[in-house]
GUKE-291709 format. One line per field, with one value per residue (C-alpha): residue number from 1; z, x, y. Coordinates in steps of 0.001 Angstrom, whole numbers. Example, Ala and Ser with C-alpha at 12.3 -4.5 7.8 and 13.67 -1.06 7.14 Angstrom:
<atoms>
resi = (1  2)
pz = (7800  7140)
px = (12300  13670)
py = (-4500  -1060)
</atoms>
This chain:
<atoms>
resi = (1  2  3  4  5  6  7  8  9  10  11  12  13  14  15  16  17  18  19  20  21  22  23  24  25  26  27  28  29  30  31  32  33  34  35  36  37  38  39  40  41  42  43  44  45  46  47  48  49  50  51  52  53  54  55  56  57  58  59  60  61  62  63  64  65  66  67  68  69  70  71  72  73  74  75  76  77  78  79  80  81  82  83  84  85  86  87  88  89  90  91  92  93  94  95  96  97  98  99  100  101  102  103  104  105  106  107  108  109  110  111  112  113  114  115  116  117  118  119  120  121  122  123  124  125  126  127  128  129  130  131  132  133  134  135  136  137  138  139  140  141  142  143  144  145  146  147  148  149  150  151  152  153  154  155  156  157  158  159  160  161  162  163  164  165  166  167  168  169  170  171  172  173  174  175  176  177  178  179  180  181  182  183  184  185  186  187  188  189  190  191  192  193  194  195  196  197  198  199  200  201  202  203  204  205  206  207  208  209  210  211  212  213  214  215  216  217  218  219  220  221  222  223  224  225  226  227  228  229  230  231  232  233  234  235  236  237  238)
pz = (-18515  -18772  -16237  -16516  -15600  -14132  -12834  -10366  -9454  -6873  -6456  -4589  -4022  -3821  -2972  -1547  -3655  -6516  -6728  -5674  -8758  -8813  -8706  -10326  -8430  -9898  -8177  -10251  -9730  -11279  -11049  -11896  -12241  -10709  -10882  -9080  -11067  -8824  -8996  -7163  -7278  -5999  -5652  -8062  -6672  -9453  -11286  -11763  -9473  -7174  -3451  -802  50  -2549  -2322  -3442  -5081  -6343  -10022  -9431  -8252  -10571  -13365  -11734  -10487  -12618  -15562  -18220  -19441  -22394  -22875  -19367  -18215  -14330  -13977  -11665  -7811  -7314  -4274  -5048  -3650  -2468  -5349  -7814  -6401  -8333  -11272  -10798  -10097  -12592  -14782  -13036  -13365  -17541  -17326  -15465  -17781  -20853  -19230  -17699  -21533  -23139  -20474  -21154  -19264  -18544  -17239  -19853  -20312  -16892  -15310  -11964  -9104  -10914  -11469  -8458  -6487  -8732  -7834  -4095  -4426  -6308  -3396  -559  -2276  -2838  915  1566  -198  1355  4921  4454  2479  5704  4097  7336  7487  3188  3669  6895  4521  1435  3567  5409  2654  795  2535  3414  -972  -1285  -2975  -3021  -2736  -2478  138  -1894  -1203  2612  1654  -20  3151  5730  3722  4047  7736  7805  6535  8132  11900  10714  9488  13403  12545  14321  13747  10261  10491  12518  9484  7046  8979  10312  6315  5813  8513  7040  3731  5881  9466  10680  9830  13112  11754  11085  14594  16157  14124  15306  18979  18293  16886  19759  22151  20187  20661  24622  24296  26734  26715  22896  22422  25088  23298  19602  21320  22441  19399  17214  19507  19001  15072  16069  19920  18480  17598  19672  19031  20255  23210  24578  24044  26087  28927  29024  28921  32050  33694  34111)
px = (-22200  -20074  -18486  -14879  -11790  -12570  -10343  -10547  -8562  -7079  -5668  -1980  -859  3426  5268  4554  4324  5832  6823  3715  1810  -706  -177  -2311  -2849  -5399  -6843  -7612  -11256  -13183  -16906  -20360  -23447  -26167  -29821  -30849  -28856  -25955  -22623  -20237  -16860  -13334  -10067  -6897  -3418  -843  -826  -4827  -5497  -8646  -8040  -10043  -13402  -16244  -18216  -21547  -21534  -24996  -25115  -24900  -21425  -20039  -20717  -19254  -15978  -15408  -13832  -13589  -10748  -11520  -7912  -7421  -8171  -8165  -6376  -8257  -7683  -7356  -6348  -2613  -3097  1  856  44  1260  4530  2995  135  2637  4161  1403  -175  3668  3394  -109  800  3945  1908  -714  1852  3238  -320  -841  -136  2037  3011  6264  8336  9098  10344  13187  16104  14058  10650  10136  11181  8785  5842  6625  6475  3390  2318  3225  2282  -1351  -843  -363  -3054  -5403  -4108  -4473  -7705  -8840  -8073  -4807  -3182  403  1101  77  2343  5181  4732  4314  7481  9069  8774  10880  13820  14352  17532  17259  18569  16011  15990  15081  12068  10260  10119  6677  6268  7145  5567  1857  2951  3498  280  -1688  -613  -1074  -4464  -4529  -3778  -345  2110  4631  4923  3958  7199  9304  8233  8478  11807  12475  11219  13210  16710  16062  15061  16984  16073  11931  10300  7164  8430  9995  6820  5141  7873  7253  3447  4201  6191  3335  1478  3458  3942  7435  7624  10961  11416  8290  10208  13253  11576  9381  12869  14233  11639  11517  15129  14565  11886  10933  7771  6352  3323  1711  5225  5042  1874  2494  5377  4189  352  3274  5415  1614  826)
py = (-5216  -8284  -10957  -10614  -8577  -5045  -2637  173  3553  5749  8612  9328  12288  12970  15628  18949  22699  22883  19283  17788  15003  12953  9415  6457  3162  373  -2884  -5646  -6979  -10243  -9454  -11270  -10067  -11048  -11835  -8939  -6749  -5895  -7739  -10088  -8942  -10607  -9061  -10407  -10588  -8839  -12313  -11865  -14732  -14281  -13674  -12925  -13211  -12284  -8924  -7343  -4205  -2212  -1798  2652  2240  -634  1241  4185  2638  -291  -145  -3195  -4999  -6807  -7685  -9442  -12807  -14305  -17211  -19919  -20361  -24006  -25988  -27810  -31526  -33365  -35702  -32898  -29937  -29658  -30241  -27926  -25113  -25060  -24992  -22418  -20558  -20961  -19662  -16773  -15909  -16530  -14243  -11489  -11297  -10023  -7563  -3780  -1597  1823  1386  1098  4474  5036  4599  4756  6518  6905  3619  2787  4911  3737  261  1405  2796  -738  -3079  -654  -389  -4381  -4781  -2469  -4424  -7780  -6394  -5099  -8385  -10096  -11837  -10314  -12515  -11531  -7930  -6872  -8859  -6665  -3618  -3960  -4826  -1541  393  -2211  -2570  -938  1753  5309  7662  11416  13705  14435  10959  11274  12409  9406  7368  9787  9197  5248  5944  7489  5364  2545  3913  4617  1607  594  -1145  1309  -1520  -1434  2224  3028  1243  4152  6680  5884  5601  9023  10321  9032  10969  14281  14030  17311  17583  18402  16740  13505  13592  13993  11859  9034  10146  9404  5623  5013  6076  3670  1080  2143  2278  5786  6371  6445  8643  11072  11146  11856  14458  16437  16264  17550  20273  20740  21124  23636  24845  26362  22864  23438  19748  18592  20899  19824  16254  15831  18198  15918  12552  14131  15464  11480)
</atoms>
């Protein structure tokens, strides 16, 4: 195996019964082997520049979850000095056009709402990667901005947004967290779910009286909603 441009994949899931497909998300890698055998491998922004810190990985799983791309080429991080920085920018702008022009896509054949929900699931797996990569300030930016883009989704993607929401308060930002699932709960008003899920960002974020008031009104949308029911009873037992 070769140093150069690698790629790796995940799996998204969207929807629910009927409706619910598989989506495809891949992170760009640059990777080197080593002397021992295993490689070095570094994350690349969407422009293939290298970001974040460098990582080993043993040789069983590279060749397991990295794929080649012959076709791609990084473009080199370099530090922009003060006389030369305009200059160097703009280079590094023409590479990246040149480079953005040779590189394949799948997009072309979609369009309106689908390729606008691919492209959500693009920069939310972008920010993702940024957060985790310890680029904290550029990934909370991309992740909030996903769901501000105006756009006019369907009642279908709240799952779309809900899965953001979850991942993200896993993820321990409840901030950014609350954003998407506020998001989900404009394209489906009345899901008792979501509400509760709301009431448990808010808890999060200590902000009782909010938590209170989501609580009561997922239990409007359905009284049954045990989780709901116990949650607000342990909140008013304190």
């Amino acid at each position: 195996m070769t140093e150069g441009v690698y790629h790796t994949s995940s799996n998204l899931w969207i929807g629910s019964g009927a409706t619910r497909r598989k989506s495809i998300s891949k992170r760009y890698w640059y990777a080197s082997p080593r002397a021992d055998g295993d490689f070095e491998v570094q994350l690349l922004t969407s422009n293939l520049t290298p970001v974040g810190d460098k990582r080993i990985v043993e040789r069983d799983e590279f060749e397991q979850e990295y794929v080649f791309e012959p076709n791609l080429l990084a473009l080199e991080s370099h530090r922009l000095d003060a006389g030369s920085g305009q200059h160097d920018s703009q280079q590094q702008d023409d590479q990246t056009a040149a480079l953005l022009a040779r590189i394949p896509t799948h997009k072309a054949s979609k369009t309106g709402l689908r390729l606008e929900e691919e492209e959500a699931i693009e920069k939310f797996d972008q920010g993702m990667t940024m957060l985790r990569s310890g680029y904290s300030k550029q990934g909370r930016r991309i992740l909030q901005g996903v769901p501000e883009k105006e756009v006019t989704w369907q009642p279908k993607h709240k799952h779309l947004f809900n899965d953001f929401g979850r991942k993200l308060r896993k993820q321990q930002e409840p901030e950014i967290a609350l954003k998407h699932y506020l998001k989900a709960s404009e394209l489906s008003p009345n899901d008792d779910h979501l509400c509760y899920n709301i009431a448990r960002v808010y808890y999060d974020l200590r902000k009782m009286a909010d938590c209170k008031r989501w609580l009561h009104r997922a239990l409007l949308e359905n009284p049954q909603l045990e989780p709901a029911q116990k949650f607000l009873q342990a909140i008013k037992n304190r």
